[in-house]
DSSP file (Angstrom, degrees, kcal/mol; ACC not computed):
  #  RESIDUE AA STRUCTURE BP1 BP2  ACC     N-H-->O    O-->H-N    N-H-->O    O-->H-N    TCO  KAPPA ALPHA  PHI   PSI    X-CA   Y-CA   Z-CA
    1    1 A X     >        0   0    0      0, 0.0     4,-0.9     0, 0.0     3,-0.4   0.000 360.0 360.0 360.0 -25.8  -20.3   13.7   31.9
    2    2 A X  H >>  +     0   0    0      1,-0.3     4,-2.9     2,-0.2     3,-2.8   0.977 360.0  50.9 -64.4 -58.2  -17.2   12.3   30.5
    3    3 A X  H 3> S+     0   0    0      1,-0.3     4,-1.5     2,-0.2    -1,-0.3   0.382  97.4  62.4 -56.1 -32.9  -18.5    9.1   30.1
    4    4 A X  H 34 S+     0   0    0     -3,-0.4    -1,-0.3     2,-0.3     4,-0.2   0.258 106.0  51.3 108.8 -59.6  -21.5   10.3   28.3
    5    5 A X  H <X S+     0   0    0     -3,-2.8     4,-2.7    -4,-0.9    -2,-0.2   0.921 105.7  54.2 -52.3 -58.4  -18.8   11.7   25.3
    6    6 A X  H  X S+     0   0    0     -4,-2.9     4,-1.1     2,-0.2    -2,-0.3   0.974 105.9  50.3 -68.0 -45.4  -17.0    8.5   25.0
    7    7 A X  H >< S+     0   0    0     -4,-1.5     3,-1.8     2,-0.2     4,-0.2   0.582 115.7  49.9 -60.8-106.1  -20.4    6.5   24.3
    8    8 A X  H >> S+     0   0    0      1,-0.4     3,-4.3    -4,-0.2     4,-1.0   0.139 108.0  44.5  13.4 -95.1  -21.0    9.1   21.8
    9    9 A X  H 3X S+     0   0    0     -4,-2.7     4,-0.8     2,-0.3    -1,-0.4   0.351 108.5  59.6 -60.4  -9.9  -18.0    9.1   20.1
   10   10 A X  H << S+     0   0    0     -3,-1.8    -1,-0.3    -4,-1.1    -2,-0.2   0.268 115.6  38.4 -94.8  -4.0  -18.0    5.1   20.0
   11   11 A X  H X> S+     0   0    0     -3,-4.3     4,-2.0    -4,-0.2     3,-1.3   0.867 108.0  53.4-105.8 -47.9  -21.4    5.3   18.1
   12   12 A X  H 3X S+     0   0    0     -4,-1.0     4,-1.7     1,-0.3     5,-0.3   0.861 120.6  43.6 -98.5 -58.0  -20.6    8.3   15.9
   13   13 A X  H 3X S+     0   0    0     -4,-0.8     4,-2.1     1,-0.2    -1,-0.3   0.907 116.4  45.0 -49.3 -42.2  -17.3    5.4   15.2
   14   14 A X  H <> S+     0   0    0     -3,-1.3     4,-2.2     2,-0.2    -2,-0.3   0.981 114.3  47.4 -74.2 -54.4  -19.6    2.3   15.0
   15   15 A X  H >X S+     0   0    0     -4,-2.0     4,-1.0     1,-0.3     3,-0.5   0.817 118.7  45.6 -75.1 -77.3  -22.3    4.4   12.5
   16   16 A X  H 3X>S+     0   0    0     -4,-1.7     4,-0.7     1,-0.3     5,-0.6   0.700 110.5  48.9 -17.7 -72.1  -19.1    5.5   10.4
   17   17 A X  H 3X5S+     0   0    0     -4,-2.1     4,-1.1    -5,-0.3     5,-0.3   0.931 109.9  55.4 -51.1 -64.8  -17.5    2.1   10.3
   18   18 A X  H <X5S+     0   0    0     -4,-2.2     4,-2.8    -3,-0.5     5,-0.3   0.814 100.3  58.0  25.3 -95.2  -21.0    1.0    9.2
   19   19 A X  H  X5S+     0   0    0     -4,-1.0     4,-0.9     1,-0.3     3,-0.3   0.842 115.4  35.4 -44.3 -83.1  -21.0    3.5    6.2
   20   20 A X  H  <5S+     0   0    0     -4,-0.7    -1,-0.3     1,-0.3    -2,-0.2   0.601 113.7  50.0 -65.7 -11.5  -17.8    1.9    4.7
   21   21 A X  H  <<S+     0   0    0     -4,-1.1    -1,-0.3    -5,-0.6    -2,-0.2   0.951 125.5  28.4 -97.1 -44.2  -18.0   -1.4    5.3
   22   22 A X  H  < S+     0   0    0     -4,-2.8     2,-0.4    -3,-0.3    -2,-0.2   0.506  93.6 104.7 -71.8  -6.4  -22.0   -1.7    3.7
   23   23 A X     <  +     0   0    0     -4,-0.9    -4,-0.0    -5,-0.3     6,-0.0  -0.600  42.4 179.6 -76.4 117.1  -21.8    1.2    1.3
   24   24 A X  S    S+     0   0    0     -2,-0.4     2,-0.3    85,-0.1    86,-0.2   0.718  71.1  80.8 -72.8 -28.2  -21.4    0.0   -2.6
   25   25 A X  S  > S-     0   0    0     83,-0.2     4,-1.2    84,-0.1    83,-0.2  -0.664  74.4-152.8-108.2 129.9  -21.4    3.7   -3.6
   26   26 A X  T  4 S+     0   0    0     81,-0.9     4,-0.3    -2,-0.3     5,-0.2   0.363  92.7  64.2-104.6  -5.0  -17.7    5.1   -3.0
   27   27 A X  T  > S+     0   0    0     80,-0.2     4,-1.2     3,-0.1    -1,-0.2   0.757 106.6  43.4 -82.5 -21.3  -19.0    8.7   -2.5
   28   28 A X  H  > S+     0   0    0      3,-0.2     4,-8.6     2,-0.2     5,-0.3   0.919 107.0  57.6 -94.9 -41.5  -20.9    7.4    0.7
   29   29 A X  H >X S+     0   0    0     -4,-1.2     3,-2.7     2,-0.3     4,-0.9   0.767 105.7  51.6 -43.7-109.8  -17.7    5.4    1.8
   30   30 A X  H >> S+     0   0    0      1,-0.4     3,-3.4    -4,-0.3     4,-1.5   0.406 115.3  49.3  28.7 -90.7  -15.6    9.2    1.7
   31   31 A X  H 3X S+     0   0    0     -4,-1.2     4,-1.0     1,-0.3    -1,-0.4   0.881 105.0  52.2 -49.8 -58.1  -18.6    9.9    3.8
   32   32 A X  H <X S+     0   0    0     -4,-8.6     4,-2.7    -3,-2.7    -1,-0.3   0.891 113.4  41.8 -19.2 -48.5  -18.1    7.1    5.9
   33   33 A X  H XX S+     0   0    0     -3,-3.4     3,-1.0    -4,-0.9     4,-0.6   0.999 110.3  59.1 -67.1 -64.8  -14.6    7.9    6.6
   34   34 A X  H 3< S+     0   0    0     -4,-1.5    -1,-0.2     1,-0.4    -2,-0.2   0.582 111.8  36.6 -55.7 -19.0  -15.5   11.3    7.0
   35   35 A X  H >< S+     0   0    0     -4,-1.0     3,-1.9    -5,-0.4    -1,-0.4   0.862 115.5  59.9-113.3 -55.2  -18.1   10.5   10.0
   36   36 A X  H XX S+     0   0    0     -4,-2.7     4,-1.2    -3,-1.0     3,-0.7   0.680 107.5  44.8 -65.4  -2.9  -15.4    7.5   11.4
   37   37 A X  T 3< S+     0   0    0     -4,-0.6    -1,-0.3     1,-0.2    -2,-0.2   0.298 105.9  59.5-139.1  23.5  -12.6   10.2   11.9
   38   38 A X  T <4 S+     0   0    0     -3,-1.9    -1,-0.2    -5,-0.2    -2,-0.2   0.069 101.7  58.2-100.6  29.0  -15.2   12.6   13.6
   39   39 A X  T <> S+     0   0    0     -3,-0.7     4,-3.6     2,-0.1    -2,-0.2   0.491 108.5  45.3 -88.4 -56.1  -15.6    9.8   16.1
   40   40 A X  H  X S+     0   0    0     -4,-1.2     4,-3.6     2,-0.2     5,-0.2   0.871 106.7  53.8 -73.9 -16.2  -12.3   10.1   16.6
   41   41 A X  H  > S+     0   0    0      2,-0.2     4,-1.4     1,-0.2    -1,-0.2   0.873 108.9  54.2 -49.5 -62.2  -12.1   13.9   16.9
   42   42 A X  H  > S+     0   0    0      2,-0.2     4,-1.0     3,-0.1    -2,-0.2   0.885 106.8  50.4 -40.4 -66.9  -14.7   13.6   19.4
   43   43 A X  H  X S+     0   0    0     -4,-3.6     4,-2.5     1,-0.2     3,-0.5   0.903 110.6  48.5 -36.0 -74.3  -12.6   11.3   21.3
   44   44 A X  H  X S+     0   0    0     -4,-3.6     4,-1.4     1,-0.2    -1,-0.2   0.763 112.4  43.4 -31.7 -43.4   -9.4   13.3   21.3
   45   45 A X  H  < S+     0   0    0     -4,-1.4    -1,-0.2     2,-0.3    -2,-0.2   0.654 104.5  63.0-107.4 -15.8  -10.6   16.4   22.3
   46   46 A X  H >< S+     0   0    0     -4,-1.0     3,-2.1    -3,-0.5    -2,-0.2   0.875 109.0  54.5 -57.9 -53.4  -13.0   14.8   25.3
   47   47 A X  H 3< S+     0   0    0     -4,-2.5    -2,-0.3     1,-0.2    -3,-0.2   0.745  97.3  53.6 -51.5 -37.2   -9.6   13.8   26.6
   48   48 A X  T 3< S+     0   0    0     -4,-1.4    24,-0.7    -5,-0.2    -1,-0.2   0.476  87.2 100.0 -84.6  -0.9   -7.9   16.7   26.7
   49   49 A X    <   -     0   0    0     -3,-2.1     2,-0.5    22,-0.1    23,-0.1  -0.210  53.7-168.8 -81.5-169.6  -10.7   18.1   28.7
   50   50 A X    >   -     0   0    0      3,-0.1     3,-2.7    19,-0.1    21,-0.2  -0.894  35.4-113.6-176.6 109.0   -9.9   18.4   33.2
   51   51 A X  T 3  S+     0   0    0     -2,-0.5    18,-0.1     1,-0.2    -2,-0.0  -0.350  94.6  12.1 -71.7 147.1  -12.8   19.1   34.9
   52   52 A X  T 3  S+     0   0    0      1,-0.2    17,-0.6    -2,-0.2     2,-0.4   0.649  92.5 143.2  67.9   8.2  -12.8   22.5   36.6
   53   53 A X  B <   -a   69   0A   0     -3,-2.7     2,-0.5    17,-0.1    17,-0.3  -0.547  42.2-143.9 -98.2 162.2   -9.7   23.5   34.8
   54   54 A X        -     0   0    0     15,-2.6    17,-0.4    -2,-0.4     5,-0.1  -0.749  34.2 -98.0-106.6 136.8   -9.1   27.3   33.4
   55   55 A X        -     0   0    0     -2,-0.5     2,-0.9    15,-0.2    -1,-0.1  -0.178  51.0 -95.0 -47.2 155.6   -7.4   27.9   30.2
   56   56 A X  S    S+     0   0    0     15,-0.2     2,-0.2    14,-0.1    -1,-0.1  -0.217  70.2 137.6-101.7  50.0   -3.3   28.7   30.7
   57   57 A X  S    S-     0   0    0     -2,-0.9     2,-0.6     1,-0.1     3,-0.1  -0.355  73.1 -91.0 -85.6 145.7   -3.2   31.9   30.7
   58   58 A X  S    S+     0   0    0      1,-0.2     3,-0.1    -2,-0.2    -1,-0.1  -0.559  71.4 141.1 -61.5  97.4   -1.1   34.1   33.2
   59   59 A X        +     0   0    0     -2,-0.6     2,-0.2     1,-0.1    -1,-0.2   0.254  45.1  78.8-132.3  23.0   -4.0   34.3   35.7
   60   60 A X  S    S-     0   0    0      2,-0.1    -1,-0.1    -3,-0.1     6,-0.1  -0.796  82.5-128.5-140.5  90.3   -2.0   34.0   38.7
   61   61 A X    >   -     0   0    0     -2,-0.2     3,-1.1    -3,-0.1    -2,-0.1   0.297  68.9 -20.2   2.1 116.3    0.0   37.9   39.9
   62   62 A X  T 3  S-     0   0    0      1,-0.2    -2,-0.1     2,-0.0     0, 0.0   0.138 111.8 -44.8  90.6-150.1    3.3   37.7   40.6
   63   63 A X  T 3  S+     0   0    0      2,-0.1    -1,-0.2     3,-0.0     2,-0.1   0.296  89.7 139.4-113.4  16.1    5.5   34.4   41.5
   64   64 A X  S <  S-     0   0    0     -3,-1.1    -4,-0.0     1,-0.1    -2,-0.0  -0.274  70.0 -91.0 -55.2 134.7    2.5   33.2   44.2
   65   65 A X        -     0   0    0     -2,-0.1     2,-0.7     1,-0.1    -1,-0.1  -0.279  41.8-136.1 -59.7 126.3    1.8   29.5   44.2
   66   66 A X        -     0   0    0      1,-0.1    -1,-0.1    -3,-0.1    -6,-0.1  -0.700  17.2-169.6 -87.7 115.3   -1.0   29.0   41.6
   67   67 A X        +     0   0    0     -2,-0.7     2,-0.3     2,-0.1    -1,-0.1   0.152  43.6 120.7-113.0  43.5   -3.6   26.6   42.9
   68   68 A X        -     0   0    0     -8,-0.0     2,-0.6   -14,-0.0   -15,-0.1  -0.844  63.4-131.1-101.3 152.5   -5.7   26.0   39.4
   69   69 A X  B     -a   53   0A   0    -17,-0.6   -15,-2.6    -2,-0.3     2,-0.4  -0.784  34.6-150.7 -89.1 132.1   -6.2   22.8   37.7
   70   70 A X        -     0   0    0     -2,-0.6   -15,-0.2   -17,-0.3     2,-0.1  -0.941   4.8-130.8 -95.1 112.5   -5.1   23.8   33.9
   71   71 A X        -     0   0    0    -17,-0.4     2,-0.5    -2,-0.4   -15,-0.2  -0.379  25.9-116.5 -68.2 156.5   -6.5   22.1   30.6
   72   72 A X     >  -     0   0    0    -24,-0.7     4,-0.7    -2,-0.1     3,-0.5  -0.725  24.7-170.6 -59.4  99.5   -4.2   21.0   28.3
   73   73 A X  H  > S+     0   0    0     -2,-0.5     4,-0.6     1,-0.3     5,-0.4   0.590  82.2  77.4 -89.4  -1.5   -4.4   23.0   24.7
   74   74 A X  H >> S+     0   0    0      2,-0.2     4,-2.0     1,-0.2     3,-0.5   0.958  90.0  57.6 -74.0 -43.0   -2.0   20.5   23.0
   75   75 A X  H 3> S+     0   0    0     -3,-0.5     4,-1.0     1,-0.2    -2,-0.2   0.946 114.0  39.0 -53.5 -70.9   -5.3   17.8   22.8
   76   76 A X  H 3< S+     0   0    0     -4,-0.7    -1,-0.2     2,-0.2    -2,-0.2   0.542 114.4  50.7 -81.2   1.7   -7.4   20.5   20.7
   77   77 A X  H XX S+     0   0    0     -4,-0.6     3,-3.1    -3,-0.5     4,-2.1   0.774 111.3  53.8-104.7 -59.8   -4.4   22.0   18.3
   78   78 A X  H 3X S+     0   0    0     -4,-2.0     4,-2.3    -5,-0.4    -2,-0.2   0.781 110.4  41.7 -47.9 -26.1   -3.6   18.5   17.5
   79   79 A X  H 3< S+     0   0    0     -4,-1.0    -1,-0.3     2,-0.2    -2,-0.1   0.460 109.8  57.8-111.2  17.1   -7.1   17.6   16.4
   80   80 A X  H X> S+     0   0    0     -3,-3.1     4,-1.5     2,-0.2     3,-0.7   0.778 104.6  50.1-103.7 -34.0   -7.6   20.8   14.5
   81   81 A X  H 3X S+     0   0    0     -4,-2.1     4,-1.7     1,-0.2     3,-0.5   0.959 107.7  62.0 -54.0 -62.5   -4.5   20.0   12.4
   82   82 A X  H 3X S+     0   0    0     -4,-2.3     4,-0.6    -5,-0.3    -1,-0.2   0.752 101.9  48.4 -51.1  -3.9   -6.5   16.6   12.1
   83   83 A X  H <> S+     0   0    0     -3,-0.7     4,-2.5     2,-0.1     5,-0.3   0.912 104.2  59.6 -81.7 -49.1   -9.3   18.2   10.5
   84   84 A X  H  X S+     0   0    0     -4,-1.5     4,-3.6    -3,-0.5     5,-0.4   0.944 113.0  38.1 -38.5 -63.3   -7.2   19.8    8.2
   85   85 A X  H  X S+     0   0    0     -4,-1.7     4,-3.7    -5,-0.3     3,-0.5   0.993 107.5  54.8 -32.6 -71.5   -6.0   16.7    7.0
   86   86 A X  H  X S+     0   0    0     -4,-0.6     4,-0.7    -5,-0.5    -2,-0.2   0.656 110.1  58.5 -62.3 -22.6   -8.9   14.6    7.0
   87   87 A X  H  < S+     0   0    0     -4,-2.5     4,-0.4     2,-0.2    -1,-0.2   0.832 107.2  43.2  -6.1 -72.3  -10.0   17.8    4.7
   88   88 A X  H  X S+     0   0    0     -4,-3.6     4,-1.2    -3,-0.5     3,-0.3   0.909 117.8  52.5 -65.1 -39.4   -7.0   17.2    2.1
   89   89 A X  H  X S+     0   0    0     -4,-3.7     4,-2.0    -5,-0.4    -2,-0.2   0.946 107.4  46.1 -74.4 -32.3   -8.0   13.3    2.4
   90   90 A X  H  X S+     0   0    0     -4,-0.7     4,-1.3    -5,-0.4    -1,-0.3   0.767 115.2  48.4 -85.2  -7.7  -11.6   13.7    1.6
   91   91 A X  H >> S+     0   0    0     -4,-0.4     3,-2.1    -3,-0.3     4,-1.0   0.844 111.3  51.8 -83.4 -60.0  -10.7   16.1   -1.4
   92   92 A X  H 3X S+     0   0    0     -4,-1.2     4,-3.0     1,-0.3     3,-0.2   0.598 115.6  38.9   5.9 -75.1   -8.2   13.8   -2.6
   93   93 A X  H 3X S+     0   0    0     -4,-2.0     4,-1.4     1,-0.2    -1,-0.3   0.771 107.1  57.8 -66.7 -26.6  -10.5   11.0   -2.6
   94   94 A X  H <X S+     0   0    0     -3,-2.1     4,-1.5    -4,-1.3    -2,-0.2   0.789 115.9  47.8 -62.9 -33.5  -13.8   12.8   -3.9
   95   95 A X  H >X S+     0   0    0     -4,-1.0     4,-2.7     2,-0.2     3,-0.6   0.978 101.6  56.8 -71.1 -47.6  -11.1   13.5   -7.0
   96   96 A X  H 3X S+     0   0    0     -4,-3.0     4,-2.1     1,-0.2    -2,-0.2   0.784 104.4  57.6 -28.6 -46.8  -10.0   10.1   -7.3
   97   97 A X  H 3X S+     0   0    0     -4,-1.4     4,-1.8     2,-0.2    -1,-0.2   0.707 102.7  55.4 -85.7  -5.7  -13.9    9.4   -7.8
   98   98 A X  H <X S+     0   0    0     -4,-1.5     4,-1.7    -3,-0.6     5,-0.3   0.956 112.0  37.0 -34.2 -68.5  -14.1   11.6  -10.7
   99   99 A X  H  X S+     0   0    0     -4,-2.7     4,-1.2     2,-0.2    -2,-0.2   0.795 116.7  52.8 -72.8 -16.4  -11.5   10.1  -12.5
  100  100 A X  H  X>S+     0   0    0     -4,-2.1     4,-3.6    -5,-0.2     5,-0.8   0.976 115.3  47.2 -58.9 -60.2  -12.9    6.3  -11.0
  101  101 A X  H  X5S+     0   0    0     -4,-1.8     4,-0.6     1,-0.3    -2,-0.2   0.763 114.3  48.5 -71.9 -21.6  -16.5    7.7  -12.6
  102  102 A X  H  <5S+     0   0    0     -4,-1.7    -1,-0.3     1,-0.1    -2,-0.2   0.746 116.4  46.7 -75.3 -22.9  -14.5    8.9  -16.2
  103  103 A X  H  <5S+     0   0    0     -4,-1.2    -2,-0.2    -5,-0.3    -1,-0.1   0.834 128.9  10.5 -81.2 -39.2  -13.1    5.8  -16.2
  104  104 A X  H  <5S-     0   0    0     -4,-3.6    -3,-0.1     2,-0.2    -2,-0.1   0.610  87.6-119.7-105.6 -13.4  -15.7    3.2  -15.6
  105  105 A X  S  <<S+     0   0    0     -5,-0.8     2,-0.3    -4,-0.6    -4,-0.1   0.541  86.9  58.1  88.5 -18.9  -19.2    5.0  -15.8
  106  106 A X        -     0   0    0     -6,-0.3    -2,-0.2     2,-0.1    -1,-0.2  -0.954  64.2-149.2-147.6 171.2  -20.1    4.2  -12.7
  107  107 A X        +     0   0    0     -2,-0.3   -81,-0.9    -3,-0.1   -80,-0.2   0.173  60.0 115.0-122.6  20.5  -19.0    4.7   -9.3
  108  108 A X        -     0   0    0      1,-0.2   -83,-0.2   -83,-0.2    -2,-0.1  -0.041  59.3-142.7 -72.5-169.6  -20.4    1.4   -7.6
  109  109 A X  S >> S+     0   0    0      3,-0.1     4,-3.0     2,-0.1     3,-2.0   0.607 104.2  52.9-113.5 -55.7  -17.8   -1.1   -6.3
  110  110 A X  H 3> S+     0   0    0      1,-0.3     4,-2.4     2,-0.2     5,-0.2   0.947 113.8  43.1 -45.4 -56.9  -20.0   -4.0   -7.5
  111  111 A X  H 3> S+     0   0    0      1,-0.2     4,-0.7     2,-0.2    -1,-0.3   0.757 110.4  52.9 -53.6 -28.1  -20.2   -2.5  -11.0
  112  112 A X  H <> S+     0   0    0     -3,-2.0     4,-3.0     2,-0.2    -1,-0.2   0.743 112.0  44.9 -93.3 -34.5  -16.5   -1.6  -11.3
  113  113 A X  H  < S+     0   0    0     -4,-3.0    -2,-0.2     1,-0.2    -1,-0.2   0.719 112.5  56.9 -95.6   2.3  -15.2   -5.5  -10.3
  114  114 A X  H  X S+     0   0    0     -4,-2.4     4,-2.8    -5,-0.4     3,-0.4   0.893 107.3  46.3 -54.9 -47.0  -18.0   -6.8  -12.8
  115  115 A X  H  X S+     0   0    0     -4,-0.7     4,-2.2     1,-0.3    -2,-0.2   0.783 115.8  42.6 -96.7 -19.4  -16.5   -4.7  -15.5
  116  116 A X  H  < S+     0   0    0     -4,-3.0    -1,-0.3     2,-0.2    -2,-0.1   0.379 113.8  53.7 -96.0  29.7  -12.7   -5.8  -14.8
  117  117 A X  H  >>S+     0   0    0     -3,-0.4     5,-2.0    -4,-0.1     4,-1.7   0.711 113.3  44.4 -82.8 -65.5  -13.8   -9.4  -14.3
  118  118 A X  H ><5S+     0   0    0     -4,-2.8     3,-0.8     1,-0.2    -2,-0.2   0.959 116.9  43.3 -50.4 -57.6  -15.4   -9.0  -17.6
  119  119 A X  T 3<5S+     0   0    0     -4,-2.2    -1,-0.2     1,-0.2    -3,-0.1   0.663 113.3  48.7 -66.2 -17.8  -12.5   -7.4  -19.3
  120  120 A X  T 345S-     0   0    0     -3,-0.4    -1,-0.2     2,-0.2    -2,-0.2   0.510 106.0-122.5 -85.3 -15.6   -9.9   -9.5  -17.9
  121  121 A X  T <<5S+     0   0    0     -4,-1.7     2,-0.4    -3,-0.8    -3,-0.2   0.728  70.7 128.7  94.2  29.5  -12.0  -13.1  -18.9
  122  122 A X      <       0   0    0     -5,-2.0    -1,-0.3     1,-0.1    -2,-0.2  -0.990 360.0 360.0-104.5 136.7  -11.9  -14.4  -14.6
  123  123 A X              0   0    0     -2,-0.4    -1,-0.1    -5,-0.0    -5,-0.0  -0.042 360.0 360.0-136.5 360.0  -15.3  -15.4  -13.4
């Protein structure tokens, strides 16, 4: 089953990586990112799973030898602070294309090095 995540998560990464690298439009790049770094998300948090294991909870009485396999919770609090990030980074950048779209008029890539080509006299 594991295996079966990781191809997942290594297209969810490929179709992301995709989105930025072919995108002209810097709102779909954002979205790109946004889709590459819930590749990785994926990833993380497939890893931190242990098959047959029980959450780590005091579920074994007294000072008896415990014989359960225990996931690991450190794997899924680490990648919910990385949403939280990757949150702050995609408003960040969605503002950044405000002021890109007040500034230029457009938000293309193509369109934006046309118009400081133009305005700078290099062709």
């Amino acid at each position: 089953m594991h295996n079966i995540i990781f191809i997942l998560a290594i297209l969810v990464l490929t179709s992301g990586l995709f989105i930025m690298i072919t995108s002209d439009n810097y709102i779909r790049k954002i979205i790109g990112l946004s889709v590459f770094q819930a590749s990785v998300l994926i990833f993380y948090i497939a890893l931190g799973k242990v098959n047959a294991g029980v959450v780590p909870i005091d579920i074994c009485q007294g000072a008896q030898q415990c014989a359960h396999n225990f996931s690991s919770p450190l794997p899924h609090v680490l990648m919910l602070t990385a949403i939280v990030v990757g949150f702050a980074t995609m408003a960040v950048g969605f503002a950044l294309i405000v002021q890109i779209k007040k500034e230029y008029g457009t938000i293309s890539e193509q369109e934006i090095a046309e118009k400081i080509w133009d305005r700078d006299g290099v062709k």
